[in-house]
Backbone as a chain_set.jsonl record, in Angstrom:
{"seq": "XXXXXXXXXXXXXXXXXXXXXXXXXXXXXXXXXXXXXXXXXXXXXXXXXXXXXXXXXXXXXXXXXXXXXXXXXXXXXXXXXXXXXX", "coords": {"N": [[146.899, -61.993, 16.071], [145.511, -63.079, 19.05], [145.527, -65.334, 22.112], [142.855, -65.305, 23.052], [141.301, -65.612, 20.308], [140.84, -67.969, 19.669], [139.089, -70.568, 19.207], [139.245, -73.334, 20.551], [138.079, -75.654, 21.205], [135.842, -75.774, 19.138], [137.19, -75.302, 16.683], [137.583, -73.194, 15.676], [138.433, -70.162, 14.76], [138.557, -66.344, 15.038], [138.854, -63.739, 13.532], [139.502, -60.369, 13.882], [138.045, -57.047, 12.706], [138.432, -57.097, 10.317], [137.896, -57.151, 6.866], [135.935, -54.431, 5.858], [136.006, -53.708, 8.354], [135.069, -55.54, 10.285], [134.389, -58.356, 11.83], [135.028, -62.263, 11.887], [134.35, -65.142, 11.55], [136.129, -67.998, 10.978], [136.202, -71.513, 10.022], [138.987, -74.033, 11.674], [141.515, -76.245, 10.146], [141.404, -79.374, 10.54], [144.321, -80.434, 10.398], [145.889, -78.608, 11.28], [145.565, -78.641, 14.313], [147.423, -80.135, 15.79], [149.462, -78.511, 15.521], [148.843, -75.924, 16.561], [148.156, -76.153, 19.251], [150.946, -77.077, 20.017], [151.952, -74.294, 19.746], [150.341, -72.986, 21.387], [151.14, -74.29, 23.841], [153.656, -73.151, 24.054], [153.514, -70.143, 23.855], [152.255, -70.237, 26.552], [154.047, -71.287, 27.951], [156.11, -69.253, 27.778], [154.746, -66.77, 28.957], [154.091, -67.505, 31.321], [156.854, -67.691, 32.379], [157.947, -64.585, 31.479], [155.798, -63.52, 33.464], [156.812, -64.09, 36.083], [159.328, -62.354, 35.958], [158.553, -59.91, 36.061], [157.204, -59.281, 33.982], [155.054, -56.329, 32.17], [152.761, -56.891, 30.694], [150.431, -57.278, 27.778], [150.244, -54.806, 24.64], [146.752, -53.099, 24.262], [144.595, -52.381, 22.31], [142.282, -49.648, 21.691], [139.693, -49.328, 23.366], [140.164, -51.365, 24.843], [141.869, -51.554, 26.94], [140.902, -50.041, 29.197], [138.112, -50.873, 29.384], [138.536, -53.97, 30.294], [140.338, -54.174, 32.425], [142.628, -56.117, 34.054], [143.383, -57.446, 31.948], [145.595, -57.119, 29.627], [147.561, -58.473, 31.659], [146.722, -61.313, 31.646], [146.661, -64.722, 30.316], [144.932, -65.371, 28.294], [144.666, -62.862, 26.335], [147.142, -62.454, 25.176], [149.686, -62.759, 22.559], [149.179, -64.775, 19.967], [151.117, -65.697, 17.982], [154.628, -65.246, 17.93], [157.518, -63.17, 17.442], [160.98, -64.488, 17.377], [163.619, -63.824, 19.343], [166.831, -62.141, 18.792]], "CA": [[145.895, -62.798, 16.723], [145.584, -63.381, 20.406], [144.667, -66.39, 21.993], [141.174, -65.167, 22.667], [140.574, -65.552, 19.234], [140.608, -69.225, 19.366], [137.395, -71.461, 19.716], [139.785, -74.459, 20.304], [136.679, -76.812, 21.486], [135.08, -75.743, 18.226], [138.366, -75.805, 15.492], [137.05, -72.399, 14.984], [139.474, -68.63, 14.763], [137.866, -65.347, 14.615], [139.144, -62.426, 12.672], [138.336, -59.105, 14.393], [138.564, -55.972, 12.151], [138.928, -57.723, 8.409], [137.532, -56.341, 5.431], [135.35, -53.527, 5.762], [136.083, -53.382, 9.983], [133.921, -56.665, 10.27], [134.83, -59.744, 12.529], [134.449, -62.891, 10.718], [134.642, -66.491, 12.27], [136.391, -69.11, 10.132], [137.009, -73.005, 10.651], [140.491, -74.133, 11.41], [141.474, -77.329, 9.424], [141.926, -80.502, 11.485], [145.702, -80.819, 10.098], [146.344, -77.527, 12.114], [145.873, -78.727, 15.448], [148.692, -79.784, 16.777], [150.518, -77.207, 15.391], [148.493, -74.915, 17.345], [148.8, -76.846, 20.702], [152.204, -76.352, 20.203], [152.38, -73.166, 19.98], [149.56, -72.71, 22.999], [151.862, -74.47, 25.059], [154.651, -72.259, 23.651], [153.115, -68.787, 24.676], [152.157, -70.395, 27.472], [155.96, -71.229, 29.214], [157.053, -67.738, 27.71], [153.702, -66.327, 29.324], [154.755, -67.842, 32.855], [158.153, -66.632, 32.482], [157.691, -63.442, 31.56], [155.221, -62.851, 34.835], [158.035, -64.112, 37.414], [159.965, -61.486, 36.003], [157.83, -58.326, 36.369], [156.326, -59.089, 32.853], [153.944, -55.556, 32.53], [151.493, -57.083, 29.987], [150.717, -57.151, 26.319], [149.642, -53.896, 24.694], [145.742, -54.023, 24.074], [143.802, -51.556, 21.617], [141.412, -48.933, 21.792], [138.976, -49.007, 25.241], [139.758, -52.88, 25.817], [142.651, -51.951, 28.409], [140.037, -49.461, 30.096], [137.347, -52.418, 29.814], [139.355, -55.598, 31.056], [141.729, -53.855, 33.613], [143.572, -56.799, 33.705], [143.383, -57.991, 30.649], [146.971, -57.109, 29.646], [148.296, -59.7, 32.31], [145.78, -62.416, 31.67], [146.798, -65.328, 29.119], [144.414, -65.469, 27.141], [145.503, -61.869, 25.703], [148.58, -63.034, 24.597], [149.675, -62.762, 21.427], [149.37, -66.41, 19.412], [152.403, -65.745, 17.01], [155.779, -64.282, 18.667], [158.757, -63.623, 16.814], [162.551, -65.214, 17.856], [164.461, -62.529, 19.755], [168.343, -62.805, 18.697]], "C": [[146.323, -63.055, 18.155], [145.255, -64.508, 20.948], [143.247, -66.443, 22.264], [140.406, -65.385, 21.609], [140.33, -66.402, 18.597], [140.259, -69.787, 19.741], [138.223, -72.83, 19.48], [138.841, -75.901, 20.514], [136.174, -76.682, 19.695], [135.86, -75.864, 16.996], [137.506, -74.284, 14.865], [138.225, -70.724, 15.51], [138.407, -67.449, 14.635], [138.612, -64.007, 14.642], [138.935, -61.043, 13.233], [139.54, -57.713, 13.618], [138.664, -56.5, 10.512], [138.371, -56.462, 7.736], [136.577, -55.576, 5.82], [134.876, -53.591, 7.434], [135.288, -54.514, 10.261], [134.865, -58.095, 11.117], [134.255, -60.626, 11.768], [134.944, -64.09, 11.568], [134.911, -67.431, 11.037], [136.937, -70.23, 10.617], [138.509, -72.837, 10.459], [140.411, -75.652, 10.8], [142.121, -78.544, 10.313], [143.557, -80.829, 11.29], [146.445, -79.403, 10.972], [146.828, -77.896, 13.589], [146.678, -79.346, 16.495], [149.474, -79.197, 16.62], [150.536, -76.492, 16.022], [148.641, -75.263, 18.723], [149.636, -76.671, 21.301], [152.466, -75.296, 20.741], [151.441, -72.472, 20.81], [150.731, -73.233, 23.928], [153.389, -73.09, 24.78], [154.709, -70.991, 24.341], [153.073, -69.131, 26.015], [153.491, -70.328, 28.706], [156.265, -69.691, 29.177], [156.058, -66.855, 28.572], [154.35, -66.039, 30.933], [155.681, -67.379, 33.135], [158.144, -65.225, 32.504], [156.77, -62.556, 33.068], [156.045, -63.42, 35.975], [159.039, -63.121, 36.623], [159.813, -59.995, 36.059], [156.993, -58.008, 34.812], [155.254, -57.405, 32.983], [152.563, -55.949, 31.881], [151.324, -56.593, 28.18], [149.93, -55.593, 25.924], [148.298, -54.243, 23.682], [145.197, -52.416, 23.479], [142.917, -50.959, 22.149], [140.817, -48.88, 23.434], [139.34, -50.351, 25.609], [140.869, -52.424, 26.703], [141.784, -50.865, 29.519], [138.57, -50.417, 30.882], [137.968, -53.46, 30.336], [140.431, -54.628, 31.61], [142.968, -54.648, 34.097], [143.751, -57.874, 32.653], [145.241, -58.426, 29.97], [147.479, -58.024, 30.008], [147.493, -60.837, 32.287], [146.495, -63.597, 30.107], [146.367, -65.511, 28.038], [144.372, -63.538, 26.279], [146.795, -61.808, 25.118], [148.699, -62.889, 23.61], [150.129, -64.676, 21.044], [150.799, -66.337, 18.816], [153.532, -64.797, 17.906], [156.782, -64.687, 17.649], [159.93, -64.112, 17.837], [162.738, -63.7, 18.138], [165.903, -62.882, 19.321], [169.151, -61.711, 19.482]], "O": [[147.518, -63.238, 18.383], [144.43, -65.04, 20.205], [142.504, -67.341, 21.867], [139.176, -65.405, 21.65], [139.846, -66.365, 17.466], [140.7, -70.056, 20.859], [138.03, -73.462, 18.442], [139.038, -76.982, 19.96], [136.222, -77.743, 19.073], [135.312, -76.528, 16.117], [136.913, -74.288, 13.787], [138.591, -70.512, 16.666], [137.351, -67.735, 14.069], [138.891, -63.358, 15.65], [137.858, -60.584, 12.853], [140.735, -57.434, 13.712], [139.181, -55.738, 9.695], [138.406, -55.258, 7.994], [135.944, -56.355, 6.533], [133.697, -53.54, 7.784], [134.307, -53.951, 10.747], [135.938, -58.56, 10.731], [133.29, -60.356, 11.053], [135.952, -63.942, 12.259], [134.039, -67.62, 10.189], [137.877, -70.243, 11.412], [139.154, -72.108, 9.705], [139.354, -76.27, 10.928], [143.294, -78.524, 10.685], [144.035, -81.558, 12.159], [147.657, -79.433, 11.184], [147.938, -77.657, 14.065], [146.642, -79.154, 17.711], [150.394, -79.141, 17.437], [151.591, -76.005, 16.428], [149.365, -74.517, 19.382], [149.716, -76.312, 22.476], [153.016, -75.115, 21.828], [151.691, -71.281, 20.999], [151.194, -72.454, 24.761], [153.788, -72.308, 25.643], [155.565, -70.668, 25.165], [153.766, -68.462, 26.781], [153.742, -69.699, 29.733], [156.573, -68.999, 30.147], [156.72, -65.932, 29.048], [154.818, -65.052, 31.501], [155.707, -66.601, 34.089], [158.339, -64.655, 33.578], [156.998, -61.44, 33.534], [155.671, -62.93, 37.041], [160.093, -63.531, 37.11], [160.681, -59.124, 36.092], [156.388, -56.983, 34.5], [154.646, -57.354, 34.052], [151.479, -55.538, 32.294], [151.991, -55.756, 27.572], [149.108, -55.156, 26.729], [148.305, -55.06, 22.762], [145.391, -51.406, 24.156], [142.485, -51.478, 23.179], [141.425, -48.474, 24.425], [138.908, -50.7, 26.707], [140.83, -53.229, 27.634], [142.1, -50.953, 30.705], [138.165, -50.597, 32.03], [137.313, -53.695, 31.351], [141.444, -54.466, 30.93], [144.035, -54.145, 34.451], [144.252, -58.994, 32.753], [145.84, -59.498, 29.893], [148.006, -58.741, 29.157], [147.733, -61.499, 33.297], [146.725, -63.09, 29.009], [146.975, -65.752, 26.995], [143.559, -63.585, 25.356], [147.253, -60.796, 24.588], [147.564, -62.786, 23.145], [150.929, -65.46, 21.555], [151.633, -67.074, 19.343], [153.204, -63.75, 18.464], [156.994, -65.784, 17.132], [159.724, -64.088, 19.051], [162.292, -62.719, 17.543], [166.194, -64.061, 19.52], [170.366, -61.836, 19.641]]}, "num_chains": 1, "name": "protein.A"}
């Protein structure tokens, strides 16, 4: 998931590609959101960081890095979940 894919005004996520290639919009549960906050601000520092260091950008499927040209370096492309590096 990216953070594009979160309707944070609305407490709403959307799915793209599920079950039979189909996007699907589902509520998020009010006990979520500051979890998610969190981890918006989270991407966010590593986001910032990463572009003062020559960051190149996240890699982006099919025609969207031909459609959004800078998409890649934009935040809201980001990936929501990152693993720990050790």
């Amino acid at each position: 998931m990216r953070l594009t894919d979160f309707d944070i005004d609305g407490n709403m996520l959307t799915v793209h590609d599920g079950k039979g290639r189909k996007d699907r919009t589902v509520p998020l549960p009010v006990s979520v959101v500051p979890d998610n906050e969190k981890q918006f601000d989270r991407v966010s520092d590593i986001y910032e960081n990463d572009l003062k260091n020559g960051y190149d950008g996240v890699f982006l499927l099919g025609e969207l890095e031909k459609k959004y040209k800078n998409a890649a370096k934009e935040l809201a492309w980001q990936w929501f979940f990152l693993l720990p590096f050790h």
